[in-house]
C-alpha positions as CSV (number, residue, x, y, z in Angstrom):
1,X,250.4,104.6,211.9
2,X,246.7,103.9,212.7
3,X,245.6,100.1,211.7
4,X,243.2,99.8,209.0
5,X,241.0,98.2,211.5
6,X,240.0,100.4,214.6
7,X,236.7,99.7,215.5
8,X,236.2,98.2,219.8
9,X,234.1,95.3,220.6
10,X,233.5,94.6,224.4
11,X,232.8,91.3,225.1
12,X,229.9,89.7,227.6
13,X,228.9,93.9,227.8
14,X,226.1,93.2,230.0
15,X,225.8,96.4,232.1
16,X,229.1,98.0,231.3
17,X,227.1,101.0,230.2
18,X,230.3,103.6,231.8
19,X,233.1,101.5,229.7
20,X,231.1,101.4,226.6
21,X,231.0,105.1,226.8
22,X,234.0,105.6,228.1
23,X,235.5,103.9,224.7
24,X,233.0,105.7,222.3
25,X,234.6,109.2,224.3
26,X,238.1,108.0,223.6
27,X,237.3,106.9,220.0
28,X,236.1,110.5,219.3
29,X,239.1,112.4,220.9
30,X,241.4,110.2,218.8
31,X,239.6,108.5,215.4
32,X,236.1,110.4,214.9
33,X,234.8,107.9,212.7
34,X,235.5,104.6,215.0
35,X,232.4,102.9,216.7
36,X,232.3,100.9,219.8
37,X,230.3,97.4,219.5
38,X,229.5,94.7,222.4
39,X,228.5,91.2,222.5
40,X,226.3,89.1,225.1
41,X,223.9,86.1,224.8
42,X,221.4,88.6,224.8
43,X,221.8,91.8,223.5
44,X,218.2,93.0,223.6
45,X,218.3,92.7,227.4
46,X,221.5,94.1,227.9
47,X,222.0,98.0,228.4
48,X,225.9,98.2,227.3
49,X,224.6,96.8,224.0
50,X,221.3,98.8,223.8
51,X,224.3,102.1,224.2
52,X,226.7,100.9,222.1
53,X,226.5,101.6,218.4
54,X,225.7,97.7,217.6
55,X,224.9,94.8,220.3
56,X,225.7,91.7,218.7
57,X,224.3,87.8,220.2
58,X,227.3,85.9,221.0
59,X,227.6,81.8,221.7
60,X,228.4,81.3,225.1
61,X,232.3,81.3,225.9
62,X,232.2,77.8,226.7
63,X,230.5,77.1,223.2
64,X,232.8,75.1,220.8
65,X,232.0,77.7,218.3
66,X,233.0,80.5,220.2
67,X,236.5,82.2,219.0
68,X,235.1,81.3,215.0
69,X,232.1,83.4,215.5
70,X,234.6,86.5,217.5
71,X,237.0,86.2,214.9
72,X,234.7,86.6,212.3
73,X,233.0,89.0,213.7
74,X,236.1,91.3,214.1
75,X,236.7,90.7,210.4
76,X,233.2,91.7,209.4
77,X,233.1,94.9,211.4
78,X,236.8,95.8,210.8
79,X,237.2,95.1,214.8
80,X,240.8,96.2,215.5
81,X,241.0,96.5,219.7
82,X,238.4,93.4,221.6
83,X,238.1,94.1,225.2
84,X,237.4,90.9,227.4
85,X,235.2,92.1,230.5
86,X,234.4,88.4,232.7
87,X,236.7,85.4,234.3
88,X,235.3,83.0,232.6
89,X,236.3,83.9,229.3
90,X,240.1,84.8,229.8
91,X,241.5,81.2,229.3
92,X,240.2,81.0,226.0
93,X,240.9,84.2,224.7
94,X,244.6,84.1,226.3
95,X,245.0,81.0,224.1
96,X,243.6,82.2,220.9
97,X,245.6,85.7,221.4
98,X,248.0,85.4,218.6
99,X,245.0,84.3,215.9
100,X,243.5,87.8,216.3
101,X,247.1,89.5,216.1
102,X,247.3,87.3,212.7
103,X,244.6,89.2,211.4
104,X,245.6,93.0,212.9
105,X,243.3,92.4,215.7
106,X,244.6,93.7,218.9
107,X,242.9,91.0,222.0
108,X,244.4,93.3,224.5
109,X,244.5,90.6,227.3
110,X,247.4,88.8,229.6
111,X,249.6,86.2,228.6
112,X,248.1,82.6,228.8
113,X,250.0,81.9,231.7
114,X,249.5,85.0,233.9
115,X,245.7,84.4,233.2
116,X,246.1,81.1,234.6
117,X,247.8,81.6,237.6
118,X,245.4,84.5,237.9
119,X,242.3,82.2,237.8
120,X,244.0,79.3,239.4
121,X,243.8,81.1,243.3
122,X,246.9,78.7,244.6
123,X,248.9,80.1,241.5
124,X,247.8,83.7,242.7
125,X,249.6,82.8,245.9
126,X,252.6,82.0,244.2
127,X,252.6,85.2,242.1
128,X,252.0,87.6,245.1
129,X,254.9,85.6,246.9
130,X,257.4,86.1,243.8
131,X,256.0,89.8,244.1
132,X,256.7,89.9,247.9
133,X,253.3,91.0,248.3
134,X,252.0,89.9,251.9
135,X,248.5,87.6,251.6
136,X,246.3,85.6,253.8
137,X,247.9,82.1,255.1
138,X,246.6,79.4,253.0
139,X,245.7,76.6,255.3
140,X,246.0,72.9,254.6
141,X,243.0,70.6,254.9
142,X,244.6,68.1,257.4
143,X,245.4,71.4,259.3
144,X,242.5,74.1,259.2
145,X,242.6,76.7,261.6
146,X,239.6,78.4,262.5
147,X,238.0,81.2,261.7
148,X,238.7,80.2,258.3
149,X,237.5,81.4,254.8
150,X,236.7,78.6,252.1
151,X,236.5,79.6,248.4
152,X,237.2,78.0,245.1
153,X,240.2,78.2,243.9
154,X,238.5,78.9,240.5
155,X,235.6,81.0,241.3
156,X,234.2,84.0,240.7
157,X,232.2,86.8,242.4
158,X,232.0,85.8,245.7
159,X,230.0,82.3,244.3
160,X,230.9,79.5,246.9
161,X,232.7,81.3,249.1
162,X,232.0,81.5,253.0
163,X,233.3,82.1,256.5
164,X,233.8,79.1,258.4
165,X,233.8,80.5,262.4
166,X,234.0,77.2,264.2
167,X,234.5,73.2,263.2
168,X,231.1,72.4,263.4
169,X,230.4,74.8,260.1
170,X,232.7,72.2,258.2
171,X,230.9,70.3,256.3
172,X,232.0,66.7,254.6
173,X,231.3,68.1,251.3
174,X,232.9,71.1,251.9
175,X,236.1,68.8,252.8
176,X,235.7,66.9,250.6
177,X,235.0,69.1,247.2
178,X,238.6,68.7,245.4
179,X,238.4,73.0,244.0
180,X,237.6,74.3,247.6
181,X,240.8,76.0,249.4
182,X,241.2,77.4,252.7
183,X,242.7,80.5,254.3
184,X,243.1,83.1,256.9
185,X,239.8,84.5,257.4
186,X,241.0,88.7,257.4
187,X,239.4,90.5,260.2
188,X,237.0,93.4,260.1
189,X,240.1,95.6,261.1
190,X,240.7,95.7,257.3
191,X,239.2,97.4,254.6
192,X,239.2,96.2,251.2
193,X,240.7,97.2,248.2
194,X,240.3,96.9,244.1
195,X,243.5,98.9,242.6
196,X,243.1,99.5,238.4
197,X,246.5,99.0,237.5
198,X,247.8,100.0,233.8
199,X,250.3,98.1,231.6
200,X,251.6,98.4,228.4
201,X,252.4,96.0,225.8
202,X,256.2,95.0,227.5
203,X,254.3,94.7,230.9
204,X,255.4,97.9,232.6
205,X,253.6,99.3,235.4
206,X,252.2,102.8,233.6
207,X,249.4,104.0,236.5
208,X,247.8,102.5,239.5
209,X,245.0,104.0,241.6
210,X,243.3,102.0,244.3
211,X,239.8,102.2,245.2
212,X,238.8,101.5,248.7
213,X,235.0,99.6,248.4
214,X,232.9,101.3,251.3
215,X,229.8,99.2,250.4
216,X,229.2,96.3,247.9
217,X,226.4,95.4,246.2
218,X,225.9,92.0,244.3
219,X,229.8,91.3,244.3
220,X,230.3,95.3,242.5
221,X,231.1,98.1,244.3
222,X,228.5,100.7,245.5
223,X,230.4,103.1,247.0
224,X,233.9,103.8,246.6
225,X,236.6,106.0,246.7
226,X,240.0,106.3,245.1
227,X,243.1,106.4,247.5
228,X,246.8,107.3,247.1
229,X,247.9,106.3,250.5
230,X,250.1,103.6,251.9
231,X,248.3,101.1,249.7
232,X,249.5,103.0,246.7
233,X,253.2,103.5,248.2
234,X,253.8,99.5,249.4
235,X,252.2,97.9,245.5
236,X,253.7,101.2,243.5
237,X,257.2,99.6,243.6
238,X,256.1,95.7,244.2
239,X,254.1,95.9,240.9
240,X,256.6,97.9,238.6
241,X,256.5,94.8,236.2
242,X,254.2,91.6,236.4
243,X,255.1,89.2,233.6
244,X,253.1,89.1,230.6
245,X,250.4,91.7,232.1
246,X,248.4,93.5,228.8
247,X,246.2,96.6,229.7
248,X,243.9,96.9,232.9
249,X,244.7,94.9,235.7
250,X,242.7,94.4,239.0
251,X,244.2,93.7,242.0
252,X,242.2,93.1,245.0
253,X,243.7,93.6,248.6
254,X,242.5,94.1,252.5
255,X,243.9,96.6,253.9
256,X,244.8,97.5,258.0
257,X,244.7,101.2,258.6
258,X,246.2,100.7,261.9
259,X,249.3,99.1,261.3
260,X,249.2,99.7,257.5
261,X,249.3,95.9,256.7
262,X,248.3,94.7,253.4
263,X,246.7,91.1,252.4
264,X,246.5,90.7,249.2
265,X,243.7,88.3,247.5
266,X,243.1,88.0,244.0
267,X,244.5,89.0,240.6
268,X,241.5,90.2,238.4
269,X,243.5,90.8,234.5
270,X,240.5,92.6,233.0
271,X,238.4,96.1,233.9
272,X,237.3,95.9,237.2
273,X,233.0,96.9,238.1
274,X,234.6,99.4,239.4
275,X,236.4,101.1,236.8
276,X,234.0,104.1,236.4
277,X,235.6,105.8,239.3
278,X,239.4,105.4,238.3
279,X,238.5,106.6,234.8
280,X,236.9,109.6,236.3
281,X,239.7,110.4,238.7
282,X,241.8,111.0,235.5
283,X,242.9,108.0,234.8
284,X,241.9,107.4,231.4
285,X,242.5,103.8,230.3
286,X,240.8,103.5,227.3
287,X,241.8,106.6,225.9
288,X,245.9,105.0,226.6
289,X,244.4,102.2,225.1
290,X,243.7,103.6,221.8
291,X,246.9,105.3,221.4
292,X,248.9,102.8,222.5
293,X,247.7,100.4,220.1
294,X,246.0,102.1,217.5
295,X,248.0,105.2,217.1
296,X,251.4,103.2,218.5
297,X,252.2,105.7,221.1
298,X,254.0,105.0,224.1
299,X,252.0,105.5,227.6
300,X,254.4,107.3,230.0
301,X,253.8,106.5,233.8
302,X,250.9,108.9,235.4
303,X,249.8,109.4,238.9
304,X,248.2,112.4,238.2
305,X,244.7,110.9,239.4
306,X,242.7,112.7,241.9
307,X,242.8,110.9,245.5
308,X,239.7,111.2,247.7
309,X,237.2,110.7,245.0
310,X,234.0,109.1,246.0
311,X,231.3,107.3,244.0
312,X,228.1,106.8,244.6
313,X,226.4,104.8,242.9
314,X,222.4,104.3,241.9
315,X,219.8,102.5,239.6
316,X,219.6,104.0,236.4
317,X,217.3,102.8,233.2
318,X,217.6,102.4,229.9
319,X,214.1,102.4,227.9
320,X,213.7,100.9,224.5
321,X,210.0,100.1,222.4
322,X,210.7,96.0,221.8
323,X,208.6,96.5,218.8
């Protein structure tokens, strides 16, 4: 039976113009009437809200304040599906999951302690080795071994992270900063990866397409293409279940075409950039989404995607009068 409550809200929207009409497509193959809203700290500047049917100004997650105003917003625009889209607002929501569920509100997001270990990058180590999934040696401080790559083990998009090539590109305060980890720097041999995985509400593995990222622009991908090769075959079986995984799941690896060796890096449980192309290789997410939670259907496993497709991306504008 359909909830009383089946409007979407996509959260921190920004320029998640593709997901925001990827929903509103969904919503009117399944529930004509449904409307898809966004948030961000500022809506007027943001074309996902300017698209969507209602851009509302949001605190910012780290604002005391912050699940109040989401809840009741949800209430107020009979919100019944909220779609997190950014890292830094996972913990919070995985916390406050079962408040929304209280009031019929579907947060389709991880369990608290998958999104921790997801943005906790020595916990992602320990995942991927329960997963047998092979990954970059993680070097200890007192033993670096160079080339090395230093990130934090908290960040995001690429923001601290560098190549260290020789000793004398290790700084003190690079030591010496208590979130910065260190690792097997991966060779240009490899390409690199973001797979869009799929799982329903009892954390089984429905679809998985990988995308290989050709060229990268400002941390999102630019040009990309979808692949069902040996990177599909060797996670297809290693990522049948991951505990406590909710809906779209990123997963980025590098990849060895040569030998067919896979390093696997980080665990990403939201929509990827990148999600435009899997969504229109035929693997439609939001529209499982909506069924699965709204209409309470169950999402069989599909790998009916198309391999091969490319994207290529560009600029494109959205014009309003700010009068």
């Amino acid at each position: 039976m359909m909830t009383k409550k089946h409007n979407i809200l996509i959260l921190s929207a920004g320029r998640r113009v593709e997901l925001v009409q990827a929903f509103r497509k969904a919503l009117l193959r399944h529930i004509v009437e449904a409307r898809v809203f966004t948030t961000d700290l500022h809506p007027g500047l943001s074309a996902a809200c300017l698209v969507s049917d209602h851009g509302f100004k949001a605190p910012r997650v780290t604002a005391p304040e912050y699940i109040d105003y989401l809840l009741e917003l949800c209430l107020e625009q009979k919100v019944g599906m909220v779609m997190p889209t950014i890292d830094i607002e996972l913990n919070i929501l995985a916390l406050n999951r079962e408040r929304f569920e209280a009031e019929g509100i579907h947060l389709v997001i991880s369990n608290y302690e998958l999104v921790a270990a997801c943005r906790d990058k020595r916990k992602t180590a320990e995942t991927y080795s329960k997963l047998k999934i092979e990954q970059p040696t993680i070097y200890s401080k007192n033993n670096l071994q160079f080339p090395c790559f230093c990130k934090p083990y908290d960040g995001s998009g690429s923001i601290g992270a560098l190549a260290l090539y020789t000793p004398d590109m290790l700084s003190q305060e690079l030591l010496e900063d208590e979130k910065n980890m260190f690792m097997e720097l991966i060779s240009n041999e490899y390409s690199e990866y973001t797979v869009d995985a799929y799982y329903d509400r009892s954390s089984k593995l429905c679809c998985l397409v990988p995308r290989e990222r050709i060229e990268v622009r400002e941390g999102e991908v630019s040009k990309g293409a979808t692949r069902k090769n040996y990177v599909y075959k060797y996670l297809r079986c290693r990522l049948e279940r991951l505990e406590g995984a909710r809906g779209c799941i990123t997963v980025q690896v590098f990849a060895n075409p040569e030998d067919e060796s896979i390093k696997a890096l980080e665990i990403n449980p939201r929509f990827g950039g990148g999600f435009p192309l899997t969504h229109a290789a035929g693997a439609n997410y939001p529209d499982w989404l909506i069924r699965e939670y709204f209409l309470n259907e169950c999402i069989d496993f599909y790998d009916g995607w198309e391999s091969n497709m490319l994207m290529l991306r560009y600029d494109a504008k959205v014009i309003v009068h700010e009068n």
